[in-house]
Structure formats: structure tokens, C-alpha cells
N, C-alpha and C positions, 0 to 999 in steps of 0.2 A: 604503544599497543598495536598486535597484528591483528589485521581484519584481512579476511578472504572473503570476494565477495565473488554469484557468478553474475556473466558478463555476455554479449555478445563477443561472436567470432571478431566484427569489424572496431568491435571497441579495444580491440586489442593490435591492432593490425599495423598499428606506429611501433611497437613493443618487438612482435614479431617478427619486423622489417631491422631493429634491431639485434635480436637473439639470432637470427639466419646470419646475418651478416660481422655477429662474433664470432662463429663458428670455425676451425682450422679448414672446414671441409665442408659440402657443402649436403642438405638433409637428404634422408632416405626416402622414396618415393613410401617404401612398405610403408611408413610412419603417417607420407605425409597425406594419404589416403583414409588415413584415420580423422587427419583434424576437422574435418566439412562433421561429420554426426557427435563428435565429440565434447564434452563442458568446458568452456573456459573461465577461469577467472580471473578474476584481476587480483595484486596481493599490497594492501597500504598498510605506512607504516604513519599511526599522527595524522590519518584521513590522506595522509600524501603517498601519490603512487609510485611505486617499487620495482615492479616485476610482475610478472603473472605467471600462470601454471596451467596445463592444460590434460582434463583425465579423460579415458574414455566412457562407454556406459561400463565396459565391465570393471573399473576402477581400478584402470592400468593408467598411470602417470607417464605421457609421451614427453611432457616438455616442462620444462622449468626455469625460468629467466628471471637475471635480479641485477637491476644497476648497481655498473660497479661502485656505488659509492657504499650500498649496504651488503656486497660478498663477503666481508669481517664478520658480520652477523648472521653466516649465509646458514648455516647447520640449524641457530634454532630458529629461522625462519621457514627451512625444510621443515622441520619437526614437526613445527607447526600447521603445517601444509597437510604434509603426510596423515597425521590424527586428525585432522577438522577434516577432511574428506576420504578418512575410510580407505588409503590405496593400498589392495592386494598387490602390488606388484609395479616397476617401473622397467620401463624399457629405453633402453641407456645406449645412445653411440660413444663410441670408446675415444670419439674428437671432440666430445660434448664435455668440457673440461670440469667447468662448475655442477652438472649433475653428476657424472664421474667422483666427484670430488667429495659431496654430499656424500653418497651410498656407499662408497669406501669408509670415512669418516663412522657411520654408523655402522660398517661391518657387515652389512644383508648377505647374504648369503645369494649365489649371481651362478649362472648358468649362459653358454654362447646362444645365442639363434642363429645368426648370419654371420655372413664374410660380406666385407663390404669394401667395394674396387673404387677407389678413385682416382688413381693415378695408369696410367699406359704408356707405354715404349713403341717406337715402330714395329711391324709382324710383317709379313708376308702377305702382298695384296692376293686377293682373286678374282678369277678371271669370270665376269656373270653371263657371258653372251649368249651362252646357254640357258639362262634360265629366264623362266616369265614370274615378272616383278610386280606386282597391284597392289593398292589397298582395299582391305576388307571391303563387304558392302552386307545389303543388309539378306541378299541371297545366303552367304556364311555361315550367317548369326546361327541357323540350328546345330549346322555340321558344329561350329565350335562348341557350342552349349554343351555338346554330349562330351566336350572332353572335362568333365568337371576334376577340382581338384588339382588341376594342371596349368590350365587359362587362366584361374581371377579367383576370384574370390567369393564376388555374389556374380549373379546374371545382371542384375543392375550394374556392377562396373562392369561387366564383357559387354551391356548396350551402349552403355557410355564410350567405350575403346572403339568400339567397333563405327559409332557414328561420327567417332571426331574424329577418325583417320588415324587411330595411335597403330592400328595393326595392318600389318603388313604381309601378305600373301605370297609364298614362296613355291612358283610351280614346275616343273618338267616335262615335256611329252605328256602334257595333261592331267599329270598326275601332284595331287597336294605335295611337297618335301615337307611343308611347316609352316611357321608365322611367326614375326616378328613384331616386339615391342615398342614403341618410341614415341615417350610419352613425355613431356615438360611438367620437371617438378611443381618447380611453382612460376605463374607466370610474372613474378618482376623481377625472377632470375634468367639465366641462360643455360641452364642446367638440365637434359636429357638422363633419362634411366632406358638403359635397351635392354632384353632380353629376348627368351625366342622360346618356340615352344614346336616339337619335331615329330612328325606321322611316326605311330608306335612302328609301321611298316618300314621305314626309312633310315631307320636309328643305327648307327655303328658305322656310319656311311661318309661322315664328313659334315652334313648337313649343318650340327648347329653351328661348328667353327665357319662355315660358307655364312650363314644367318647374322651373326653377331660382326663377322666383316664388314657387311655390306652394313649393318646400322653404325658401324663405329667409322665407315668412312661418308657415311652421307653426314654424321655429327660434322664429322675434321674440315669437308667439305665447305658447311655451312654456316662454319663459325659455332657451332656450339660444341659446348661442354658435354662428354658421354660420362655417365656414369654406372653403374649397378650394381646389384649384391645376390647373392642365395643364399640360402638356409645353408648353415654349416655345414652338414650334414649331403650335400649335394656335391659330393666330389666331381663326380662327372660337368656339373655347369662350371666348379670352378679354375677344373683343367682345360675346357672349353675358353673361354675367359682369359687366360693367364696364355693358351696361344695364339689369340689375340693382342698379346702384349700387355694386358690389364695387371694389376701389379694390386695388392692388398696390405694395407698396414693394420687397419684397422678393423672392428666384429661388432655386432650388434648385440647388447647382451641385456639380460633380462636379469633384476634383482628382487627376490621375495622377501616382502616383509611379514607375512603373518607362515 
């Protein structure tokens, strides 16, 4: 018999430290932003535990993990999942093999979101001695506020970024160029997401490729892992990106089920 029950986040956190570390690659920050407000549960098969599954409030299915000893029974374990909690829709990395594997299986009908870089080649360093490098502080906090739709998401993450030093200040003869991202996915990895965000006045100039340089060498620098993605749909961040050396196999894609 399948039981779904919900759970706390940390009641799951042995599960999870497993599902991250099945993965070919490693999670998407957009995702994993989600999981802190998100439902978890846990999913038993016989009272014995399985796997678990994790939705958002808007009953979008981000994760779904099943030891491999029950993946043979993974579809009507899905199924099951899927109708006892109601999900409009899953959002699916294309290295997430056993979700992949599910929602093909049942056929959903699937749309791209993102382009998602995990891998990079040497590029062309450059040269910053020109430029004045900081991070954020909380003088900023308004100037960035107003770029809404561009920075974050809510104002609570742009407080969040901006207090724990994820953002990075890009400036010239006194003048903003932009900011950068560099945020650690999850902390019992080593896995960095950078990205940037560029003065509408500055754009066409060089700027983000200067931006995403200097994040993708302070990662190489430091021992860590760069990673990032955008919205499919953003050709400009992903030719940004890719002359940087960032290389993409993989998309971010979203499947509806009603």
C-alpha cells in the first residue's frame, strides 16, 4: 500500500542528500529557491520508507526521489503521487533521469523554460584594473529594488542576496556597469550559480561578458563549482554565457498535466 504523507523539510534531508547526489549534474538554484516555502513529503511503501516528493504552494511538483530498489514500480508510484496531491504541473531538469522518465512514460505534454550550463571550456580572461569591484551593501538595497523583474524575484530574496554578500557590485568612474550573482546552491555542496544583471544605460557595451568573467574566475579561483541557467527565451544571457566558455546540454522544462 502507497501512503504520502506531509513532512518536514529536515525529515527528509537524508533522502535529499541522496536524490542531489544521484543526479548526473548538479540542482538548479531557480528550483532550489523554491524548496525552504515548499510541501514536503515523504512517500511509504508497507509503513516503509521510499522516497519522497516535494510540491510547491502552487502545486508544481519540483522533486521526486524513489530508492532504487522501488524505480520498477516508479510510474504507479508517480501516479499515485501525482492524483493524492492535486499537481498542475512539474518542472523537470532534463539530467533528473527517473522524473524525466515518469512524465515521458505518461506522455504530459512539456514546454522548455530554461537553458541550463553546466559544463565550460577555457574563454578569454579579462583585464578588471579598471574597474571598482564591491559587494552589495545595504545603501543599494533601494537603487536595486527598482529594477524589479530583472534582480529576484521577491524583495525578500533581493534582502536576502544582498545581506549575505551573494551580490556583487560592478563600477566605472563612478558609475554603476551592473551586479553580479554568486550564490551557493545548497550548502553541503560546492556548487555556485552566477549570473549578472547590467545598467539599462551600459548594455551592448561588453559589460555582462566582463560580469560573468570575473564570477566564473573567482569560482575556478576558489575551488568551486560555477554553474547557471536562463530562461530559454534569453538569447542574449545565453550568448553572454557560452563566451564565456559555458557549454549547455541540458533545459529546464515544464510538464502539464491537467
Amino acid at each position: 500500500m502507497i501512503q504520502i504523507t506531509k513532512a518536514k523539510l529536515n525529515d527528509i534531508s537524508s533522502l535529499r542528500y541522496e536524490y542531489l547526489n544521484s543526479l548526473t549534474e548538479f540542482q538548479e538554484l531557480y528550483l532550489e529557491l523554491f524548496i525552504e516555502n515548499s510541501d514536503s513529503y515523504i512517500i511509504k511503501v508497507d509503513g516503509n520508507t521510499i522516497g519522497y516528493t516535494i510540491i510547491t504552494a502552487d502545486n508544481i511538483l519540483v522533486e521526486f526521489y524513489l530508492k532504487d530498489k522501488f524505480i520498477p514500480n516508479c510510474n504507479e508510484i508517480f501516479q499515485k503521487t501525482v492524483n493524492s496531491l492535486n499537481i498542475n504541473s512539474i518542472y523537470c531538469k532534463s539530467f533528473d533521469s527517473l522524473l524525466l522518465n515518469c512524465c515521458l512514460t505518461n506522455s504530459y505534454r512539456y514546454n522548455l523554460l530554461g537553458t541550463l550550463f553546466r559544463n565550460y571550456i577555457e574563454s578569454n580572461k579579462i583585464d578588471y584594473n579598471d574597474f571598482s569591484i564591491r559587494f552589495a551593501n545595504e545603501d543599494d538595497y533601494s537603487f536595486l529594488l527598482q529594477q524589479e523583474g530583472e534582480l529576484y524575484e521577491t524583495p525578500e530574496e533581493l534582502k536576502k542576496f544582498v545581506t549575505g554578500n551573494n551580490v556583487i557590485m560592478f563600477q566605472k568612474d563612478c558609475k554603476l556597469l551592473g551586479c553580479g550573482y554568486l550564490i551557493k546552491v545548497h550548502p553541503n555542496f560546492n556548487y555556485y550559480d552566477i549570473g549578472m544583471w547590467v545598467n539599462p544605460l551600459c548594455r551592448k557595451q561588453g559589460v555582462a561578458t566582463m560580469i560573468i568573467s570575473y564570477l566564473k574566475e573567482t569560482c575556478v579561483t576558489n575551488n568551486w563549482n560555477p554553474i547557471c541557467g536562463c530562461a530559454v527565451e534569453n538569447i542574449a544571457s545565453q550568448k553572454t554565457l557560452e563566451k564565456n566558455g559555458f557549454i549547455s546540454k541540458h533545459k529546464l522544462i515544464e510538464f502539464s498535466i491537467k
